[in-house]
N, CA, C and O atoms as a DFTB+ gen file, in Angstrom:
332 C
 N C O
     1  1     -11.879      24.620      64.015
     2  2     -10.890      25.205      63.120
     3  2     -11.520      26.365      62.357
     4  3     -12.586      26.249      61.752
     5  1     -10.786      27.526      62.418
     6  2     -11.172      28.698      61.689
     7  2     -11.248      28.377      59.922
     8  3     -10.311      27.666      59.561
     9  1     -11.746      28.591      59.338
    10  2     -11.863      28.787      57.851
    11  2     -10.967      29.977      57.320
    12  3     -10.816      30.915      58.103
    13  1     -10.292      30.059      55.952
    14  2      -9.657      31.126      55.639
    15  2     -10.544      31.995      55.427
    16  3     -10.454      33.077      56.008
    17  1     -11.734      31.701      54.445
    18  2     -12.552      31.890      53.901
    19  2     -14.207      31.985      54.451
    20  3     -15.263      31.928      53.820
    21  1     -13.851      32.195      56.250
    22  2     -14.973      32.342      56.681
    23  2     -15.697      33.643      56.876
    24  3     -14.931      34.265      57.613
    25  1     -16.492      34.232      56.693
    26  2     -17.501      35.205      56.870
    27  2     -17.572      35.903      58.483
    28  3     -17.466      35.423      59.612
    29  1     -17.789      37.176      57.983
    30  2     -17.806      38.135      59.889
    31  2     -18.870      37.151      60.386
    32  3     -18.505      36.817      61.514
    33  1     -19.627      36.740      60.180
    34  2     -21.045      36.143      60.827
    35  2     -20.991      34.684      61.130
    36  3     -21.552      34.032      62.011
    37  1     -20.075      34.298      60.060
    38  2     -19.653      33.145      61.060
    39  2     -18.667      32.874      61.817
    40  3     -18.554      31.793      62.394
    41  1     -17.668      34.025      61.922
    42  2     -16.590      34.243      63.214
    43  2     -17.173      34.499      64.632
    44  3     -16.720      34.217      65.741
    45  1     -18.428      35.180      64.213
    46  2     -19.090      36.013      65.776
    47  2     -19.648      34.388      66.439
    48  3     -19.284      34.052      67.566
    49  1     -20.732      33.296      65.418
    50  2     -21.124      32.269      65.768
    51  2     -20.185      31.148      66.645
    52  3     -20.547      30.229      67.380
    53  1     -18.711      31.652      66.222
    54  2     -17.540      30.097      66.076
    55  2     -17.621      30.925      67.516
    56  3     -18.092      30.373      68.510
    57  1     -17.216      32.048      67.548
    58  2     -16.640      32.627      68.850
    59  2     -17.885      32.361      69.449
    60  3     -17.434      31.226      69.299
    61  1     -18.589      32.289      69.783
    62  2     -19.972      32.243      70.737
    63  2     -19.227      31.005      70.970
    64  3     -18.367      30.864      71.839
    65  1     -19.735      29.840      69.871
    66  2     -19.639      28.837      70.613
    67  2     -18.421      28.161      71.435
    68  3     -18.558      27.236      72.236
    69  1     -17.444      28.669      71.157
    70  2     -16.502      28.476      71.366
    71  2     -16.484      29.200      73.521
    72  3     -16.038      28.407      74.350
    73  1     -16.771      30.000      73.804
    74  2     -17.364      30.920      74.526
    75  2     -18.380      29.742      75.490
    76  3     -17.971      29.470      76.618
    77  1     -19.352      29.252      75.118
    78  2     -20.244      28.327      75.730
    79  2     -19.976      27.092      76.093
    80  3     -20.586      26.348      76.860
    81  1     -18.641      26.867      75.244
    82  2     -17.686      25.352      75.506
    83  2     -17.220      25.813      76.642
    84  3     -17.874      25.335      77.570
    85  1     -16.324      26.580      77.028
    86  2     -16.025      27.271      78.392
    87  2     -16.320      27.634      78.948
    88  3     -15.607      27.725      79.947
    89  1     -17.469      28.167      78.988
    90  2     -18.505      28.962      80.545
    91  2     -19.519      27.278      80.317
    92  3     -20.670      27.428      80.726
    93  1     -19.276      26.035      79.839
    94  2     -20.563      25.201      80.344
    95  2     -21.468      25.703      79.828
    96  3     -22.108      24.661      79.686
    97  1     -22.562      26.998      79.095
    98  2     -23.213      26.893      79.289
    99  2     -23.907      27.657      77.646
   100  3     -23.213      28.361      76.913
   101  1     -25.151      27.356      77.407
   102  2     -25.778      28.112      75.747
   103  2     -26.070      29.869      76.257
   104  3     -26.474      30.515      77.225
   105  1     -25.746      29.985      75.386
   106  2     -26.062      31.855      75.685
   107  2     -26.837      32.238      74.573
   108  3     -26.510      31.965      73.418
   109  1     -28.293      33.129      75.015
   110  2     -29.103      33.543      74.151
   111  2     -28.234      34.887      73.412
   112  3     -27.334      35.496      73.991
   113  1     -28.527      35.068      72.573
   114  2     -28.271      36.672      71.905
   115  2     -28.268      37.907      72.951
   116  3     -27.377      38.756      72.951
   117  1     -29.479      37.910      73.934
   118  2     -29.247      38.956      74.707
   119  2     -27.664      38.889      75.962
   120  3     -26.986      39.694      76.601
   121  1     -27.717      37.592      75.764
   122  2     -26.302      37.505      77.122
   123  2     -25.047      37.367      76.634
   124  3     -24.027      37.508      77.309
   125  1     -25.102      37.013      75.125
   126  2     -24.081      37.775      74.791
   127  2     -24.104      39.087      74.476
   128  3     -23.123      39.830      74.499
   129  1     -25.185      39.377      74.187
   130  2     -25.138      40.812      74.114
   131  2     -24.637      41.992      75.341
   132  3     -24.116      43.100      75.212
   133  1     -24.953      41.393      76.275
   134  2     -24.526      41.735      77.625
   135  2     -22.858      41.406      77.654
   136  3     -21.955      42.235      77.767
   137  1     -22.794      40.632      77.581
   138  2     -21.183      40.260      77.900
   139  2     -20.503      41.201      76.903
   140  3     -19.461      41.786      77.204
   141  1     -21.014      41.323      75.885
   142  2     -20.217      42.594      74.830
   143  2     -20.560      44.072      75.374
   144  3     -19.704      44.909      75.087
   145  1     -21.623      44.515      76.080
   146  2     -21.678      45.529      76.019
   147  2     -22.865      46.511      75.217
   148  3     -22.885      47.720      75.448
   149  1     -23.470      46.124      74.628
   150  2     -24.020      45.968      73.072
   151  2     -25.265      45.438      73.411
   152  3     -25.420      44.563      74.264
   153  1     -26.503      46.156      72.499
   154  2     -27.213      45.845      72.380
   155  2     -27.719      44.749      71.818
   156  3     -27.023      44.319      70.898
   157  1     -29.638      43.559      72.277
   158  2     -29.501      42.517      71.426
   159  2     -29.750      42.917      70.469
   160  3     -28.602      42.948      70.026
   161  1     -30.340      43.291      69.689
   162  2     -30.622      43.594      68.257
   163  2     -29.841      44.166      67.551
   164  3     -30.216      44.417      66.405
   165  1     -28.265      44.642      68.043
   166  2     -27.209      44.723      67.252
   167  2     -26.303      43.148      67.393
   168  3     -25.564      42.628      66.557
   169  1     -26.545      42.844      68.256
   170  2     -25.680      41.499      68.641
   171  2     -25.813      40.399      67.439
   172  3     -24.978      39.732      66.829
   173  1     -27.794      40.551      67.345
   174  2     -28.403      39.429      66.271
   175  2     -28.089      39.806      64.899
   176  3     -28.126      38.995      63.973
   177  1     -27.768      41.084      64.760
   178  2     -27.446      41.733      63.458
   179  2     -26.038      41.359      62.953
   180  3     -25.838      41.101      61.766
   181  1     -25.069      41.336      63.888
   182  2     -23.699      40.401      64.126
   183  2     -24.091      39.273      63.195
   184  3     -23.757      39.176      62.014
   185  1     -24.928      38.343      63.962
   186  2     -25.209      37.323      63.636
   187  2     -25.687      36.546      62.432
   188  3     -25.244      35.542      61.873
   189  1     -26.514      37.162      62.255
   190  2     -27.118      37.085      60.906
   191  2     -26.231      37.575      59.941
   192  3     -26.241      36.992      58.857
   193  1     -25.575      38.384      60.071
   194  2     -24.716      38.907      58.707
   195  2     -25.253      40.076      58.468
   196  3     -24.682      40.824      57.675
   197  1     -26.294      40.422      59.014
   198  2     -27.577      41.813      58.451
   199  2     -26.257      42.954      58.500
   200  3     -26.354      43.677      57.509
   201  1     -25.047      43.334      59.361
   202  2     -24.272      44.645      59.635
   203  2     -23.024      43.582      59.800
   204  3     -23.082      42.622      60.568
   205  1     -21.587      43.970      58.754
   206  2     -20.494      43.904      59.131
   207  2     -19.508      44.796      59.666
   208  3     -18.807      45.401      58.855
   209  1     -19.277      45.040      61.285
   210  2     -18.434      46.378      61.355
   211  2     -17.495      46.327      60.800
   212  3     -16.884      45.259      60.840
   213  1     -16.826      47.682      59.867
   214  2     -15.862      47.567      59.245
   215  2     -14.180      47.875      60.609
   216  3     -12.993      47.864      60.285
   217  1     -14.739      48.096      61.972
   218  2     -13.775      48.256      62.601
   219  2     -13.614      46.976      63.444
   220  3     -12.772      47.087      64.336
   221  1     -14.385      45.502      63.337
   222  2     -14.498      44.463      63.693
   223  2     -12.937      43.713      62.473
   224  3     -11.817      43.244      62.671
   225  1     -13.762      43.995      61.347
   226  2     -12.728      43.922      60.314
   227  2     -11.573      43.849      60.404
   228  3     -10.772      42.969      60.718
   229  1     -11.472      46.084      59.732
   230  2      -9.996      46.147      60.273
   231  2      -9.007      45.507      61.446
   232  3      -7.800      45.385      61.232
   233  1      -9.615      45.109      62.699
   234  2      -8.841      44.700      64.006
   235  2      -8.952      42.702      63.546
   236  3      -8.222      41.919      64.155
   237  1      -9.764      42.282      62.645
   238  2      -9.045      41.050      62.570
   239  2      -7.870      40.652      61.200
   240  3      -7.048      39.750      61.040
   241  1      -8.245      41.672      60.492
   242  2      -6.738      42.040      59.547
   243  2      -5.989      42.281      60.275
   244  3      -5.194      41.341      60.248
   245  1      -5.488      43.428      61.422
   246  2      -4.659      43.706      61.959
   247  2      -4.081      42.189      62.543
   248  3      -3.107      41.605      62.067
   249  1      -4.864      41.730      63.612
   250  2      -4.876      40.415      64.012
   251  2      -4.066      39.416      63.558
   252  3      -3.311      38.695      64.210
   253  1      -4.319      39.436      62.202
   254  2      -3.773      38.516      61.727
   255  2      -2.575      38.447      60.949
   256  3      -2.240      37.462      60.291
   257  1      -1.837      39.692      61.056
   258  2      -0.570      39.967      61.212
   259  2       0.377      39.678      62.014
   260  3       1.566      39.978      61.904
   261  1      -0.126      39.106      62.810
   262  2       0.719      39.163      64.050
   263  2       1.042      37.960      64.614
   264  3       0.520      36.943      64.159
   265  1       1.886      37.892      65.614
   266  2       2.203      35.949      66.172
   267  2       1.045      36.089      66.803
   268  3       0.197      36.979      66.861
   269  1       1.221      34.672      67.421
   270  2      -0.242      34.010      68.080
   271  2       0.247      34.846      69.894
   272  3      -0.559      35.231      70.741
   273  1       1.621      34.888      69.970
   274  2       1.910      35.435      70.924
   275  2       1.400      36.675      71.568
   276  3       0.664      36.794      72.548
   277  1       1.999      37.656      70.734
   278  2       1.766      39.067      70.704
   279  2      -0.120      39.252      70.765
   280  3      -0.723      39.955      71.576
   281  1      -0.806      38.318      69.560
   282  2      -2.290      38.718      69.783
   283  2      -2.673      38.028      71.062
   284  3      -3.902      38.049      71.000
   285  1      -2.366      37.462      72.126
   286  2      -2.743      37.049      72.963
   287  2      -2.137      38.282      74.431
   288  3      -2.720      38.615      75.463
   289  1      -1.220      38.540      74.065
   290  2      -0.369      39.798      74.932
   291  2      -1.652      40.977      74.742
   292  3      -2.239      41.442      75.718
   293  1      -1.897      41.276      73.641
   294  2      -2.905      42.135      73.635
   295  2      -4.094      41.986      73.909
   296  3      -4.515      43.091      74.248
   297  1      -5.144      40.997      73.971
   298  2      -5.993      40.591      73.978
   299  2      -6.098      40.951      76.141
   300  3      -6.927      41.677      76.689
   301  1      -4.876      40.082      76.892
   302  2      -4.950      40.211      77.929
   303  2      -4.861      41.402      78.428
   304  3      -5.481      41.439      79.492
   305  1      -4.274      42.619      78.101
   306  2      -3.995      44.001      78.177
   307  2      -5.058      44.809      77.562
   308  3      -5.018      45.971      77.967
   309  1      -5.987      44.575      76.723
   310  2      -7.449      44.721      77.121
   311  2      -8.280      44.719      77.886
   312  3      -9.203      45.501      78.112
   313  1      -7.797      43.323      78.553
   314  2      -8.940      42.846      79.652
   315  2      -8.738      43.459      80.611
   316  3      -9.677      43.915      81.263
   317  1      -7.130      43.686      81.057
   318  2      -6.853      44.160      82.079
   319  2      -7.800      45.614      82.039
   320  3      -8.592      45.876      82.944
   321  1      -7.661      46.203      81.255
   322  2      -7.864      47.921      81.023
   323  2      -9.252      47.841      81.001
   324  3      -9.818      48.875      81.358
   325  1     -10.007      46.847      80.662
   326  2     -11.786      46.543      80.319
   327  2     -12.179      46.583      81.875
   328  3     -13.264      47.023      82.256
   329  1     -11.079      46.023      82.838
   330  2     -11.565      45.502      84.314
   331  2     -11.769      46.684      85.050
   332  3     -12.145      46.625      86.221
C-alpha cells in the first residue's frame, strides 16, 4: 500500500520492489538502472533521496489526478511508443 505521505525515495524503493515481485527476481541498482535507461549512480541517488527530480514529481501530481483508468491508458501508450 502506497503511503499519502510517502517520500520520492521511497516510491522509487516500493516500485523496485514491487518490479522484483514480478520479474521473480532482486535487482541490483545497476539493472535497474538499465531497465530505466539511466545511469547507476543516478539510479542510487533516486534511492537514497540524495536528488529528487522535480519532473518525476510534477508527473506523479499529474498522476494523481486522474482515474486509475486513464493512468493506466497512458502508462501503456508509453510503452507502446518506448518499444
Amino acid at each position: 500500500m502506497i503511503l499519502l505521505c510517502m517520500k520520492l525515495k521511497e516510491f522509487f524503493k516500493q516500485c523496485q520492489r514491487i518490479v522484483e515481485v514480478k520479474d521473480c527476481k532482486d535487482y541490483k541498482y545497476s539493472d535497474m538502472a538499465e531497465k530505466l535507461g539511466i545511469s547507476e549512480r543516478t539510479y542510487g541517488e533516486y534511492i537514497r533521496g540524495d536528488i529528487s527530480p522535480l519532473a518525476v514529481k510534477a508527473l506523479l501530481n499529474l498522476l494523481s489526478e486522474m482515474d486509475d483508468q486513464d493512468i493506466i491508458k497512458m502508462v501503456r501508450e508509453w510503452e507502446k511508443k518506448e518499444k
